[in-house]
N, C-alpha and C positions, 0 to 999 in steps of 0.2 A: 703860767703862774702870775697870778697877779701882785702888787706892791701890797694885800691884806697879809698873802703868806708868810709874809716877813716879819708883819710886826709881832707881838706877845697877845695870847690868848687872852681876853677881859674875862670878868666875869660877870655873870648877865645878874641883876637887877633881882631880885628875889619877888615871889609872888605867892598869895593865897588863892589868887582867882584864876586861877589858871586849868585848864580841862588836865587830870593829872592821870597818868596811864594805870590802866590795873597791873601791869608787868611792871613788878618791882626787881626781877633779874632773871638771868636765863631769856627762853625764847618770849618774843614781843606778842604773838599771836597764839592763834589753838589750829585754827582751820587755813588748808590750802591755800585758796584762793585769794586770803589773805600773806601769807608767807610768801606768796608769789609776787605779792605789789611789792613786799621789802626786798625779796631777792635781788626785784628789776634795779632797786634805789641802791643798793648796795655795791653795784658793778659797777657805777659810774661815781661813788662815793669814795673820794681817800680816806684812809682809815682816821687820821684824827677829826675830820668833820662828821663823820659817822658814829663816834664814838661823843663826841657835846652833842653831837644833833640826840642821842637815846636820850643822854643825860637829861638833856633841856625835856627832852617828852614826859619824863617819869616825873622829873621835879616838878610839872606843870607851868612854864614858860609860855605853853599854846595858850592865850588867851580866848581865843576865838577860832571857829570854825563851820562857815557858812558852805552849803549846799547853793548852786546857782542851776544855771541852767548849759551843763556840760565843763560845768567848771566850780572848785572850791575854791573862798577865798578865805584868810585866816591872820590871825594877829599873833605875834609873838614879840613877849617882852626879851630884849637885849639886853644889854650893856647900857644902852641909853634910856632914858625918861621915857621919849615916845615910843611908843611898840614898830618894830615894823612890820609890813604889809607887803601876807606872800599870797600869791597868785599859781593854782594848778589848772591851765585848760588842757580839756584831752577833746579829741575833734570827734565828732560822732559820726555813726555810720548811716549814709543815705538810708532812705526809706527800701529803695530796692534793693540795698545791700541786706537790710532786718528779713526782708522781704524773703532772700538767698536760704538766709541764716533759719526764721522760723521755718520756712521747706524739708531743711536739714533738718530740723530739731522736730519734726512731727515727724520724720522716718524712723524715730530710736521712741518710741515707747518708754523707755525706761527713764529717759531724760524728761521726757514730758510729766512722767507721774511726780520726778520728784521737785520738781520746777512747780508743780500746782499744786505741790506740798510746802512751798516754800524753802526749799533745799538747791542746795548748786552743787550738781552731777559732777562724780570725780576728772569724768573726762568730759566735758562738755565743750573744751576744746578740741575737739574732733570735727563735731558737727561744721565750726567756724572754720578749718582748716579744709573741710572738705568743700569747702566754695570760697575757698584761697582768701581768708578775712581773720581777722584774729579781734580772741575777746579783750586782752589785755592792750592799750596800745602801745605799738612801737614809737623810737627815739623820732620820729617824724611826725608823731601825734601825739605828743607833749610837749604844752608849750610854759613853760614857769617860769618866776620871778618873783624875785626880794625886794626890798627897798632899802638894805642893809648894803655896806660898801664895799662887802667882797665881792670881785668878777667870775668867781669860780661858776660852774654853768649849775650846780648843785650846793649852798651854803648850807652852814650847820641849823638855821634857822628853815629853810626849805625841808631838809630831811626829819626835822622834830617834826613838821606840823604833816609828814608823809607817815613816822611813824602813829601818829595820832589816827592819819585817815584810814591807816591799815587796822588799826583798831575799829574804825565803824564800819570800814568792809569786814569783817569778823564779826561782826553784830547782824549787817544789812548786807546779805552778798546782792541783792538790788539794785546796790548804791550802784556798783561798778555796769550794773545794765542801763542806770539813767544817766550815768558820765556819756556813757557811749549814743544815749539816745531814744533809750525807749522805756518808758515806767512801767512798773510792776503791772499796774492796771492791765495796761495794754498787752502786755507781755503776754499772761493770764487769759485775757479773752483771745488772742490769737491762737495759743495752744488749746484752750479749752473747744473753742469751734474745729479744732484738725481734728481734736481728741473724740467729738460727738462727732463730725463726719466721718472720720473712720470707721467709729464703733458701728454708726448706721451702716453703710458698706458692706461691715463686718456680719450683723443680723441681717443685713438682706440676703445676703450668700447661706448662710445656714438654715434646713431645713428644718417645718414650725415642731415646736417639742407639745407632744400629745399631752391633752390635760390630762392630771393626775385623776381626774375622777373614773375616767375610762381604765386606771389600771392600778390600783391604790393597793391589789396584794404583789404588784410586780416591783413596787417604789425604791426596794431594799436590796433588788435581783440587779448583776450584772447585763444588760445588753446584749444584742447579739452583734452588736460591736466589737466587744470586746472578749469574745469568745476564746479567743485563741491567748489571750490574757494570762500570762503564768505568774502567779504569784509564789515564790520562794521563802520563807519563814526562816532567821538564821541567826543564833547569837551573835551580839557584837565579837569584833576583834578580840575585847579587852573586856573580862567580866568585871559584868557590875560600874561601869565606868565613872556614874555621878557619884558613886560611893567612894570610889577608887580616888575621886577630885577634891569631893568635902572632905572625905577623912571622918574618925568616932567624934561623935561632941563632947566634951570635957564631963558633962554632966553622966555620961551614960558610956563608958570605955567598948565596951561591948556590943552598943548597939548595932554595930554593922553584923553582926552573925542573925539576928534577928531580922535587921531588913533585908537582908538577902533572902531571907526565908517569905519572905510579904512579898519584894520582885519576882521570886521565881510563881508563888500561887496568884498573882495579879497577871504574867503574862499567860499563863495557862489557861485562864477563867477568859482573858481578851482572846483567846485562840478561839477557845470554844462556844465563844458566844458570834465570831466572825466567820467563823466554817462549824457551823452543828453538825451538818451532813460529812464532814469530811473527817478520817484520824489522822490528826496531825498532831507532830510530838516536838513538843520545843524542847530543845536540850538546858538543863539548868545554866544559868549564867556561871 
């Protein structure tokens, strides 16, 4: 505990220029990944510096909030005239570590597709954890600092300008790929060449599909792949279930006896225009 803890809480210097949070109460974020950067801030945070540090975020205190290269640096008005000057570096991962990490991340398909959609896969700490690397960093790969006179290893001035940056990780979940080391760019073109070598891979192994000119009344016929193929025809659980969900519209009290009557002659009509040759009898919803 430092001789700050002791004295009385100031209060900080009021501001219009300041980056001011869209969370005016309740939760600070929408998305994971971001929740997870507060999470981390929160366990090392006493509760009344975590508590001004929101404060100071909402009322917009951060003046400033600079992207570097593996580190943000950021201003925030205090108690004092001069702002002070907070520093977050997080150490990046070697090139053969990214190297590990995209290997992992072109085995899941799923994570690639949403990566090159611009999205950050629920679990895509998996990939990182299966070549023992993590995407958030640990207490050893964060390095920060104030210029404010508290000793604590986390100031209420630190966690406002953490809350802010957990807000542009909720905008940019990017950002936290180029704290660590690798930009969007890159990121993208690594995945996207796994994603074309694979798919090549992929159509090489697969046997050429006949042109349709050679077989144009077979287009519509299942295969002799798929021969043994059963297809089962079966009401839902629950009749009528989108019905059952909306509920009548105000305008029309009744209208569900009616559209039941339209669902049941609409799947009948889809039955028999999918099997002509077969009788098959759907049971009314």
């Amino acid at each position: 505990m430092s001789w700050y803890d002791n004295t009385k809480p100031t209060r900080p210097i009021e501001t219009d220029e300041g980056i001011k949070a869209r969370s005016k109460q309740g939760e600070f974020v929408k998305n994971w990944w971001a929740t997870r950067w507060i999470e981390a801030m929160e366990r090392v945070l006493d509760r009344g510096r975590l508590q001004r540090g929101r404060s100071y975020a909402r009322k917009g205190q951060v003046l400033a909030l600079e992207e570097g290269k593996g580190e943000i640096k950021a201003k925030v008005q205090g108690s004092r005239r001069t702002p002070y000057r907070v520093a977050i570096r997080i150490t990046p991962l070697a090139e053969r570590e990214w190297e590990k990490v995209l290997a992992a991340l072109a085995e899941r398909p799923y994570f690639v597709a949403q990566l090159l959609a611009g999205q950050m896969p629920l679990d895509i700490e998996e990939a990182f954890q299966l070549v023992k690397l993590d995407l958030f960093p640990g207490a050893g790969e964060l390095e920060q600092e104030c210029s404010c006179p508290d000793w604590a290893d986390v100031c209420k001035h630190l966690a406002a300008v953490h809350y802010i940056l957990a807000q542009r990780f909720d905008e940019d979940p990017f950002l936290l790929f180029r704290l660590r080391g690798k930009t969007q760019e890159a990121l993208m073109a690594a995945l996207g060449t796994a994603e074309s070598r694979e798919g090549t891979t992929a159509a090489a192994s697969e046997p050429p599909i006949p042109s349709l000119a050679l077989s144009p009344a077979d287009f519509w016929q299942l295969g002799p792949e798929l021969e043994g193929f059963a297809v089962h025809i079966a009401p839902p659980a629950e009749p009528y279930p989108l019905l059952e969900r909306l509920g009548d519209p105000e305008f029309m009290p009744d209208a569900r006896r009616w559209l039941e009557m339209a669902y049941d002659a609409v799947s009948a009509t889809a039955v028999q225009i999918a099997y002509p040759a077969e009788s098959v009898e759907v049971e009314p919803e």
